[in-house]
PAZAPA-4460 file (N, C-alpha, C; in steps of 0.05 Angstrom, whole numbers, plus 32768, in hexadecimal, padded with zeros to 4 digits):
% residues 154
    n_x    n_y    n_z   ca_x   ca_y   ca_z    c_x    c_y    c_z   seq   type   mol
   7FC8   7FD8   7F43   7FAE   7FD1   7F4E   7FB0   7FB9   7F60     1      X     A
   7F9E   7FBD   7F79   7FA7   7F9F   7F8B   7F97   7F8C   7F7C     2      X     A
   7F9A   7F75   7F7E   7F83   7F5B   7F7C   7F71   7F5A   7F90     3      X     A
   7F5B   7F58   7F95   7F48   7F4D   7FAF   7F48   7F35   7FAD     4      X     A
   7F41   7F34   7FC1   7F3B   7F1B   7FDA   7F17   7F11   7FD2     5      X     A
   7F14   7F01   7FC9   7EF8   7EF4   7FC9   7EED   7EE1   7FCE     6      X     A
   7EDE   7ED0   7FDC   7EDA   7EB9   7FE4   7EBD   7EAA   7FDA     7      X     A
   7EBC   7E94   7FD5   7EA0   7E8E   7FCD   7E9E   7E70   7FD6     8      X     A
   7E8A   7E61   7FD1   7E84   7E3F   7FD0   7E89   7E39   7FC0     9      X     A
   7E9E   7E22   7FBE   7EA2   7E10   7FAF   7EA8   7DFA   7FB2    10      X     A
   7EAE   7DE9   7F9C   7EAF   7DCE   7FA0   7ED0   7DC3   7FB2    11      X     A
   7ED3   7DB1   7FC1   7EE7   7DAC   7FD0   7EFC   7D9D   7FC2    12      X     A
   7EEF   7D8A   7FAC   7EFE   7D76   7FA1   7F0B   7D87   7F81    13      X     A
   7F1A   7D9B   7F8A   7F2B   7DA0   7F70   7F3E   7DA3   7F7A    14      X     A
   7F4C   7DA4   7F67   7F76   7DA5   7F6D   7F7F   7DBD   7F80    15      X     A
   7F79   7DCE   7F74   7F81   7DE5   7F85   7F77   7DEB   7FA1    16      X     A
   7F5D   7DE2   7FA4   7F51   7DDE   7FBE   7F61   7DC8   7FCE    17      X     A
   7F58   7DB3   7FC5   7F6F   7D9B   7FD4   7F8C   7D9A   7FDA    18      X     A
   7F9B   7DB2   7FC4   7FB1   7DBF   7FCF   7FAD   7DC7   7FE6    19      X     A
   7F97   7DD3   7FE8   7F9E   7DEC   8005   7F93   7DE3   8021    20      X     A
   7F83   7DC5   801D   7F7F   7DB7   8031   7F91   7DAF   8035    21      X     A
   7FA0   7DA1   8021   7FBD   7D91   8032   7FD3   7DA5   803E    22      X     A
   7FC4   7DC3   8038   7FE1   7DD5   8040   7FD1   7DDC   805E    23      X     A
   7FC1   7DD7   8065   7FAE   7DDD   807B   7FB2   7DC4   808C    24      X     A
   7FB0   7DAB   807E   7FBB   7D8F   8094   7FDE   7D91   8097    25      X     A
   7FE9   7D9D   8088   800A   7D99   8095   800C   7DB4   80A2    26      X     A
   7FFE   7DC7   80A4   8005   7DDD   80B7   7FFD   7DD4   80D2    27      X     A
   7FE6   7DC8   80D7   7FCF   7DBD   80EB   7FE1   7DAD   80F5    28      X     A
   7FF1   7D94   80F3   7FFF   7D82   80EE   8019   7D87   8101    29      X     A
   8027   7D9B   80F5   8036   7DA7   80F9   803A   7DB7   8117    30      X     A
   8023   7DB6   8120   801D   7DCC   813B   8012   7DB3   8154    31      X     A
   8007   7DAC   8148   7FFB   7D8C   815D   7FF9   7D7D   8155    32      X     A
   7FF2   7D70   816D   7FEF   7D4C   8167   7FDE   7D3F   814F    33      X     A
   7FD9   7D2A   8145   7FC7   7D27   8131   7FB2   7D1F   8140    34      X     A
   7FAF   7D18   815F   7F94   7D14   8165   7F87   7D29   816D    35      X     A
   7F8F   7D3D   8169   7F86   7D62   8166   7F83   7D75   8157    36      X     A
   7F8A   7D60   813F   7F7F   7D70   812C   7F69   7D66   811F    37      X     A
   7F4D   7D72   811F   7F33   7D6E   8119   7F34   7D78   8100    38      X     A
   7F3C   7D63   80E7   7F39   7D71   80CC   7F28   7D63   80B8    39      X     A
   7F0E   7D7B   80B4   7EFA   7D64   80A2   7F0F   7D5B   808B    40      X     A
   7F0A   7D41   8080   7F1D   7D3E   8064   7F07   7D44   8055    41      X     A
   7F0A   7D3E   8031   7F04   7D4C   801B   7EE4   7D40   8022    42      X     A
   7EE3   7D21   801F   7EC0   7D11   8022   7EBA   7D25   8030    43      X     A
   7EC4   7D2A   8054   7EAA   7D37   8066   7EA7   7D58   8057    44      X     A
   7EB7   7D63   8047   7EB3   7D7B   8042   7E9B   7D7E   802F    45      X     A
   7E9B   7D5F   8018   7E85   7D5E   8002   7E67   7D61   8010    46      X     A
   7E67   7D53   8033   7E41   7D50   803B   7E39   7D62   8032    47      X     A
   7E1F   7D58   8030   7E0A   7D6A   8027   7E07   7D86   803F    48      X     A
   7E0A   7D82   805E   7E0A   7D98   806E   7E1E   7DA6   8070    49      X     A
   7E3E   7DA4   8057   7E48   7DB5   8061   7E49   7DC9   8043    50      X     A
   7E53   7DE9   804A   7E5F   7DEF   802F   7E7C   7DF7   8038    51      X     A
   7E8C   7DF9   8020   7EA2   7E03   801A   7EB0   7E17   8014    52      X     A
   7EBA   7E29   8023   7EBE   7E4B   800F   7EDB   7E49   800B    53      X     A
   7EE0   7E55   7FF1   7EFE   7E5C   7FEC   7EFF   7E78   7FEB    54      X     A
   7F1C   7E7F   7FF3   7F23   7E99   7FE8   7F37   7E99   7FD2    55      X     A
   7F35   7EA9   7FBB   7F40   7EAC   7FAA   7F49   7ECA   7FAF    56      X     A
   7F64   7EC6   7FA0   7F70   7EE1   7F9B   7F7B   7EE0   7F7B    57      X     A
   7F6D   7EFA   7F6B   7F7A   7EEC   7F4B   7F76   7ECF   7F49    58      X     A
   7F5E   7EC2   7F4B   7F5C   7EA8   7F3C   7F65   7E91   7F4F    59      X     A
   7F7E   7E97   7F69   7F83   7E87   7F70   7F81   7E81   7F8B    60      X     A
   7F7B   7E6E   7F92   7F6C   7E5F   7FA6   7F7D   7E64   7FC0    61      X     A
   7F7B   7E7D   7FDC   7F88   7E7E   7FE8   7F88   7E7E   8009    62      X     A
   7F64   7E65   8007   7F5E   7E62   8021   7F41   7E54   801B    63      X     A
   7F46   7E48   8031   7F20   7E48   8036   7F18   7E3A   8051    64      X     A
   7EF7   7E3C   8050   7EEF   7E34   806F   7EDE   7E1E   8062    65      X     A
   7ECD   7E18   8080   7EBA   7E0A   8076   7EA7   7E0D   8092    66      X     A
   7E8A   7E08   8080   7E73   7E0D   808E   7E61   7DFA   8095    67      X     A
   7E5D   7DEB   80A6   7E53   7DD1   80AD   7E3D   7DD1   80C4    68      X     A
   7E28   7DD7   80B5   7E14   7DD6   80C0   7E02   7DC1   80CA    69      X     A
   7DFC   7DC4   80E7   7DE7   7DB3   80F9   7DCD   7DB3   80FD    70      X     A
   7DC2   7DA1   80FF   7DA6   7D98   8102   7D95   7DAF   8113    71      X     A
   7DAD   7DB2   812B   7D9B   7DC8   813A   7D95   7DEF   8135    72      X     A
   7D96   7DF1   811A   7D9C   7E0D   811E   7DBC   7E18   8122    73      X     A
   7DD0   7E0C   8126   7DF4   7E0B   812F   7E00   7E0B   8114    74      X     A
   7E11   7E12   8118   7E2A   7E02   80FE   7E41   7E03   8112    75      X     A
   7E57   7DFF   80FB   7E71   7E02   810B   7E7E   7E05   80F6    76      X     A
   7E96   7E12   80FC   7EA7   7E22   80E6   7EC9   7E10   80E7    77      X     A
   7EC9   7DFD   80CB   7EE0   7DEC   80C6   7EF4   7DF4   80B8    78      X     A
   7F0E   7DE9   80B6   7F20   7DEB   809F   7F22   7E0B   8098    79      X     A
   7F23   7E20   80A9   7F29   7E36   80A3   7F46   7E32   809F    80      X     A
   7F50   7E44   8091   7F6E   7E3B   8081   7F75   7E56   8070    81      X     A
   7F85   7E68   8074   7F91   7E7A   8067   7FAF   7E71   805B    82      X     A
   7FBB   7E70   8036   7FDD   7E66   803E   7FE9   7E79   8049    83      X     A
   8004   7E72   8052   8014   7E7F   8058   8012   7EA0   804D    84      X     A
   8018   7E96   8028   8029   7EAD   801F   8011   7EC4   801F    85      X     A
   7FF6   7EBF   8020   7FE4   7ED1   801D   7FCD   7ED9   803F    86      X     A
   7FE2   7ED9   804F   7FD6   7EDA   8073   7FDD   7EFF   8069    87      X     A
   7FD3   7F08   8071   7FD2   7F2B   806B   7FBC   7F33   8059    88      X     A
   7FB7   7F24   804F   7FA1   7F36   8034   7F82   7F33   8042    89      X     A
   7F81   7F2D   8057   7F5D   7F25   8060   7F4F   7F17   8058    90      X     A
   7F5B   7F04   8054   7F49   7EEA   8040   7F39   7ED3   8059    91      X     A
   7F4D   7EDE   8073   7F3D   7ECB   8087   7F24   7EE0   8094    92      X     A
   7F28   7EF1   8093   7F12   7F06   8094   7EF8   7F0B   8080    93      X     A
   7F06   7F01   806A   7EF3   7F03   8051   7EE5   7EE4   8052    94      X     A
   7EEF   7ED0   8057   7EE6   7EB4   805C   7ED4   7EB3   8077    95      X     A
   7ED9   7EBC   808E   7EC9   7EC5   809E   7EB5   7EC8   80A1    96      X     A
   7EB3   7EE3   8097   7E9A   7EF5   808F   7E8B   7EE8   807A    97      X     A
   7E93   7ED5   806A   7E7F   7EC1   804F   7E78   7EB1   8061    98      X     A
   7E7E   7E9C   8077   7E7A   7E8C   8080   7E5E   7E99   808B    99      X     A
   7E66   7EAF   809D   7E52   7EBA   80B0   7E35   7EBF   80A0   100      X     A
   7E39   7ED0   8084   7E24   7ED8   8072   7E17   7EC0   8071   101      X     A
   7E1E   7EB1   8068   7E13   7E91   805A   7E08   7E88   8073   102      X     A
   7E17   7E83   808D   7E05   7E75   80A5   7DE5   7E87   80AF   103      X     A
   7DF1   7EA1   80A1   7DDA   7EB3   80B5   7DC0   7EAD   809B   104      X     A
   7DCC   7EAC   8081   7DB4   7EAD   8073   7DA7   7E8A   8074   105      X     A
   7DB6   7E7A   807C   7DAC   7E66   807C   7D95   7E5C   8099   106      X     A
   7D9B   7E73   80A6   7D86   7E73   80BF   7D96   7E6C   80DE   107      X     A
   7DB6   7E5F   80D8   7DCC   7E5C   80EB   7DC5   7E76   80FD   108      X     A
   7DC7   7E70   811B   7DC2   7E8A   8126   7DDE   7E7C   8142   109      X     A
   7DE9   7E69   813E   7DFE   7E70   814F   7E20   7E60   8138   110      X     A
   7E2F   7E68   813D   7E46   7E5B   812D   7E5C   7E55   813F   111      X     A
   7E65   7E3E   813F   7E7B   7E36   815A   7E93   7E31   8142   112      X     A
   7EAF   7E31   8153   7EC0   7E26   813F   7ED6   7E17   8152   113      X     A
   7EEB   7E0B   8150   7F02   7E00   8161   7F1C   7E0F   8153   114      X     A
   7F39   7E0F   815C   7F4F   7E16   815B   7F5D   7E16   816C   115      X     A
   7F76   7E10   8165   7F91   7E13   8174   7F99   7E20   8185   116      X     A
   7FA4   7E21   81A4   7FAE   7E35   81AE   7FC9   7E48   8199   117      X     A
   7FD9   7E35   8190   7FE8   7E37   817D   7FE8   7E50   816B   118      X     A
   7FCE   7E56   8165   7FBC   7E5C   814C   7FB9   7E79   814E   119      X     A
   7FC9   7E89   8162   7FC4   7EA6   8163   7FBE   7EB8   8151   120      X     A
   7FC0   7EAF   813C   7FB2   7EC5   812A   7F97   7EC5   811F   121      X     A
   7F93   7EAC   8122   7F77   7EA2   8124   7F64   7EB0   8138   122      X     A
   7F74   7EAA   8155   7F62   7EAC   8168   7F5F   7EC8   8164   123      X     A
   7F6F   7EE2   8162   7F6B   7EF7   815C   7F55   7F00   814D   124      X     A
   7F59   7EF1   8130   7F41   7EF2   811E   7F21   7EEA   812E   125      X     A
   7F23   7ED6   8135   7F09   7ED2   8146   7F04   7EE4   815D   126      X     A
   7F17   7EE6   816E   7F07   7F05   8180   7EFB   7F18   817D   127      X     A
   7F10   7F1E   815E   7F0A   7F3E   8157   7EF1   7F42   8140   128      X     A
   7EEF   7F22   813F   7ECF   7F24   8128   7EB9   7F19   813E   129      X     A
   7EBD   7F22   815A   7EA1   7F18   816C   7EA3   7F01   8174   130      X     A
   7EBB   7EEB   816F   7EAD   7ED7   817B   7EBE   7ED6   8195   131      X     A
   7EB0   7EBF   81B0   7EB4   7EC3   81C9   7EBD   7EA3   81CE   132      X     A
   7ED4   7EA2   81DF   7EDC   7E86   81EC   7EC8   7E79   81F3   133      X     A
   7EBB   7E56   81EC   7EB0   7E52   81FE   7EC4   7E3E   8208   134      X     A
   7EA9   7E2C   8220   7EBF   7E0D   821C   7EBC   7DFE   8207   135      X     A
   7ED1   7DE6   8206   7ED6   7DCE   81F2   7EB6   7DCD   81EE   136      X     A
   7EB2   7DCA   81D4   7E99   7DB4   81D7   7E9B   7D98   81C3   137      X     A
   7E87   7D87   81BD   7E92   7D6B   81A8   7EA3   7D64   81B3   138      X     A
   7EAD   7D5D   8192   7ECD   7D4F   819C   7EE4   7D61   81A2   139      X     A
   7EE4   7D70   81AB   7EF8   7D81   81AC   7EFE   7D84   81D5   140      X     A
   7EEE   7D76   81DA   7EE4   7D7D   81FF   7EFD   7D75   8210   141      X     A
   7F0B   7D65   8209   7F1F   7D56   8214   7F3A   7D64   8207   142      X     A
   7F3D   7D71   81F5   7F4E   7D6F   81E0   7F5D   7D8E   81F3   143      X     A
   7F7C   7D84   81FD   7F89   7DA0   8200   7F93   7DB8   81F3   144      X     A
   7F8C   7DB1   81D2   7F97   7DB5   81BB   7F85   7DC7   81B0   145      X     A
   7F64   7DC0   81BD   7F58   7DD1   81AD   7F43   7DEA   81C3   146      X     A
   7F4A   7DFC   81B2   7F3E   7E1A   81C0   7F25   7E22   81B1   147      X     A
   7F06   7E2D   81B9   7EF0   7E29   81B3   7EDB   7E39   81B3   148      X     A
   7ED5   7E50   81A3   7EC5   7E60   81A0   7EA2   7E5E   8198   149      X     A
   7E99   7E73   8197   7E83   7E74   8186   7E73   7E90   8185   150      X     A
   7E66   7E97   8179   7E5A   7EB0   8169   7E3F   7EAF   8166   151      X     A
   7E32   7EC0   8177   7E15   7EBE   8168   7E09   7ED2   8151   152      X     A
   7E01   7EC6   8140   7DF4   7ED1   8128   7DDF   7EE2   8124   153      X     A
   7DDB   7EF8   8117   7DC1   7F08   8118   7DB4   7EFF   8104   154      X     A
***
């Protein structure tokens, strides 16, 4: 029998989570500069405007995004992070699609996100779930490092 892939909100500040952020800052890390990599730490993940989704597979924690919602109707999509050993099972697909549910039911009607040229499998994932290049926007405007989508919501 396979295991599924499930994702939900949760809290940021547990072990296993904070594992997979730090495996998300030395991959990030690893690819660019550190003034290019835009990574909420654990505080900005706790605001009150953002949530947290993990994916679990069997119990264990093997990704997650984050949903950080704006004043205007916007969010933007953070800290998406699949590990290594579990990139195949659709957990960034399954994290995705939770992010998207949760923004649409929250009244979000556009969702922007930033990434890596680097990041090809990412950017794949974002084409092929609708979303469209724009330009930089924020902090990211200047940044050669970072490549810049967004999605509008039904």
């Amino acid at each position: 029998m396979t295991a599924t892939v499930a994702a939900a909100i949760e809290a940021p500040r547990q072990p296993d989570v904070l594992d997979l952020l730090q495996q998300s800052d030395e991959f990030t890390l690893a690819l660019y500069p550190p003034e290019s990599c835009h990574l909420l730490d654990v505080a900005e993940l706790e605001a009150n405007d953002v949530e947290v989704f993990v994916a679990r597979r069997d119990g264990v924690a093997i990704g997650t995004a984050a949903l950080v919602e704006r004043a205007d109707g916007t969010a933007e999509l953070k800290r998406m992070f699949v590990t290594a050993a579990a990139r195949g099972l659709g957990a960034g697909s399954i994290l995705l699609r939770s992010v998207e549910d949760r923004a649409t039911a929250r009244g979000i009607r556009l969702l922007q996100l930033e990434t890596g040229p680097k990041q090809l499998a990412a950017i794949t994932l974002y084409e092929r779930s609708g979303y469209r290049l724009i330009p930089n926007f924020g902090e990211y405007v200047n940044d050669p490092f970072s490549v810049c989508y967004e999605k509008t919501l039904a």
